[in-house]
N, C-alpha and C positions, 0 to 999 in steps of 0.2 A: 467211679470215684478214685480209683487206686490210679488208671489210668491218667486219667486229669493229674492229679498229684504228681504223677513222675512228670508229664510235659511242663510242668510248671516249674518245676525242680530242675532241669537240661536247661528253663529259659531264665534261672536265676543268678544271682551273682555269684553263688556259690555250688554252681555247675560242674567244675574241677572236680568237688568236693565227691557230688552226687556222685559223679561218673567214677572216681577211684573207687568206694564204698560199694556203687552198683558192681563193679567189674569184681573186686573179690567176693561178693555173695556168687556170683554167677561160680565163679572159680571151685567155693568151697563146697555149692551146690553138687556139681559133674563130679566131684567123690562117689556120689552116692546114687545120685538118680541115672533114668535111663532118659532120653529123647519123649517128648509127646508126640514126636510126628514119627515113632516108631512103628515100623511095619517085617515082620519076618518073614521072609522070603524072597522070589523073584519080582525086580520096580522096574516098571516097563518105564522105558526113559522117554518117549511121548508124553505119558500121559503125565512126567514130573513136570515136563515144561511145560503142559498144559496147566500147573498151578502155578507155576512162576508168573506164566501170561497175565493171571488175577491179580499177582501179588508184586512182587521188586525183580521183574525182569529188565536187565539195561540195568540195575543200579548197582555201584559199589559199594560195599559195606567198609566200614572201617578199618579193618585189616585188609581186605581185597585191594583198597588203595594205596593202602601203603605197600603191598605187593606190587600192585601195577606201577607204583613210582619207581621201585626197583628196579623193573622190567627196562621203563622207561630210560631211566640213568645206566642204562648198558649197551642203549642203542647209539647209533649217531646219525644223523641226519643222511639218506639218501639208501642206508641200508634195508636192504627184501629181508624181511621178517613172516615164518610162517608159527600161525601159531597149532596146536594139537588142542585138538579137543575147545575150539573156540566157544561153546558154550552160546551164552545171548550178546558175546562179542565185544560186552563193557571194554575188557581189557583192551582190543587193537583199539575199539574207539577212544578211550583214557589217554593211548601211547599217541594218536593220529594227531592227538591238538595240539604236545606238544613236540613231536618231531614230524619232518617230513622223509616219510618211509614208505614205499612198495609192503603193503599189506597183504597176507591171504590166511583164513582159515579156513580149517578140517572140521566138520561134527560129523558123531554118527544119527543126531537126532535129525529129521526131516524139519520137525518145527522150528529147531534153532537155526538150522538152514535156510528156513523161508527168511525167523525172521529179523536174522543179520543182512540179508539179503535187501529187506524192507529199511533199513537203516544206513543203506550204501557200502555195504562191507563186499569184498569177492572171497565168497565161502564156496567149498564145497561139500557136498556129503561124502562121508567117506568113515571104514570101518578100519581104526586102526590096525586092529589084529590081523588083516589080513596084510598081506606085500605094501609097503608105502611104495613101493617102485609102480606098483598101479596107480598112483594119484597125483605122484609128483613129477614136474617137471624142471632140469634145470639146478642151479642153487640157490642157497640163501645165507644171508651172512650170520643169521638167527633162525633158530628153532627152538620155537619155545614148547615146553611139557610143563604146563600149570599145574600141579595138583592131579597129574593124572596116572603118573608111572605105577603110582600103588593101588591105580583100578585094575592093573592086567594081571594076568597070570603069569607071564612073558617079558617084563618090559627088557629084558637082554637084546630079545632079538629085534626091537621096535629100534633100541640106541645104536646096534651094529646096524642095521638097514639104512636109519639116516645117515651114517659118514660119508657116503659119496655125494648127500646133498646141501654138505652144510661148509662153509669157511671160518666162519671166525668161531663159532662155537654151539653149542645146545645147552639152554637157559633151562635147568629142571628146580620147579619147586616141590617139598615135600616136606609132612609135618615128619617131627623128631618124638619119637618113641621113647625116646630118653628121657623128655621134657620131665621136670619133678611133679607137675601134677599125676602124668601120667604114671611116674613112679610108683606115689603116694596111692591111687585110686587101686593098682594090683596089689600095694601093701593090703590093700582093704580087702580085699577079695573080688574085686572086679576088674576085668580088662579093660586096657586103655582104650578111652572114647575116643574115637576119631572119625565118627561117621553119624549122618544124621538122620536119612530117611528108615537104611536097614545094616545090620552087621555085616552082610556082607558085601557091603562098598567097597571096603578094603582088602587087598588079597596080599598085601606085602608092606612088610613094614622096617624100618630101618632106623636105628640112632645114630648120632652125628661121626660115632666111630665107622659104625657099619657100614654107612654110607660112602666114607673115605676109602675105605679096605673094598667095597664091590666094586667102584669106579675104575681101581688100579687095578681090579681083575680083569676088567672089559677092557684096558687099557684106553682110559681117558683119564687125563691128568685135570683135577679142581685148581685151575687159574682163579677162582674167586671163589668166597662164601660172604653171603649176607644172611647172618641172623636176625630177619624181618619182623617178626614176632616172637612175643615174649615177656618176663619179668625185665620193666624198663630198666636199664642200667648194665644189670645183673648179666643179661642176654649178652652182651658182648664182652663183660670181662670172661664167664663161665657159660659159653651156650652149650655145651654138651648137655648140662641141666637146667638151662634157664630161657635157652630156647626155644619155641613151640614147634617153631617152622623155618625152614631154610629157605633161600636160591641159592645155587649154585650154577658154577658158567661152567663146563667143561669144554673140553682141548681135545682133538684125537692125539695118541702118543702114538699110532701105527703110521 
């Protein structure tokens, strides 16, 4: 019943309506609660993408798009782009339609490997954490780090390793710890949610200051920011708290 009622409501005139109202229930929800699909402890990444297989693997969600359009508007046509952590490869696929770019992804998962592979992508398996000087050949004009830099322990040494293979830049997205939800939610006595299946997805976390200040420690200089996500408007006059999540292009300055 409940179900029926929302699909009716996305397919009515007053859809805009629905979707603002739905999006701040969700918003004032994540104060309080934890994930349903919470799980504590070690999440064997096979067997995640063994449920995505079931469920929106290949699809971009609402924000993922408006990331990948990001991504997109950074490339130019004829530029090798690698991406990190290519996932089920939505994003080069999003990027391929509309630029024409030398594509390759990385995963550590075997299944996302098969099945970007099944989709015409040139993936490889491959474990970040170890030497990227084992995987890569060559350069590229782009390197992209979706959402992945605050999976590692490390990622210093993953950004110093790519500089001999990259020219124009390394495209890193990551959510802002600053965001005022996030704020608001440790006002309350809970740590900021930024993870879905278990807590520790995340090993490293940065706000939009943080972020500027560690970049100029590695010495790479931020030639652009896009605040992608967020409170509409708001996110670009004030994204240090209105921000959800950035891109960012960096520069080697060595």
């Amino acid at each position: 019943m409940l179900t029926t009622l929302k699909k009716t409501l996305r397919e009515s005139p007053i859809r805009p309506i629905y979707l603002g109202v739905a999006r701040r229930y969700r918003q004032l929800k994540r104060l309080f609660i934890y994930p349903d699909t919470a799980q504590v402890g070690q999440v064997d990444y096979d067997v995640y993408w063994d449920s995505k297989l079931k469920d929106s693997i290949g699809q971009l969600s609402e924000w993922r798009r408006r990331r990948a359009q990001v991504f997109t508007d950074l490339v130019s046509d004829g530029d090798r782009v690698l991406d990190l952590g290519v996932g089920d490869g939505a994003l080069l696929l999003y990027m391929l339609k509309q630029k024409r770019i030398e594509a390759l992804g990385l995963d550590v998962s075997a299944k996302a490997v098969e099945y970007c592979r099944g989709q015409g992508l040139n993936v490889i398996l491959a474990d970040i954490n170890r030497p990227i000087s084992d995987f890569l050949e060559g350069q590229y004009d782009y390197i992209i780090c979706s959402e992945i830099i605050e999976h590692l322990p490390d990622p210093e040494s993953l950004l110093h390793s790519l500089r001999p293979f990259v020219r124009k830049g390394i495209i890193v997205s990551i959510p802002n710890t600053g965001y005022h939800q996030h704020r608001l939610r440790l006002l309350l006595g809970r740590f900021p949610l930024q993870w879905v299946v278990t807590p520790g997805e995340h090993l490293r976390f940065w706000t939009r200051a943080d972020f500027h200040w560690w970049a100029r420690q590695l010495g790479f200089s931020i030639v652009q920011e896009v605040p992608y996500e967020g409170t509409p408007g708001l996110k670009a006059l004030w994204p240090s708290l209105f921000a959800a999540a950035f891109v960012y292009v960096l520069k080697d300055q060595k």
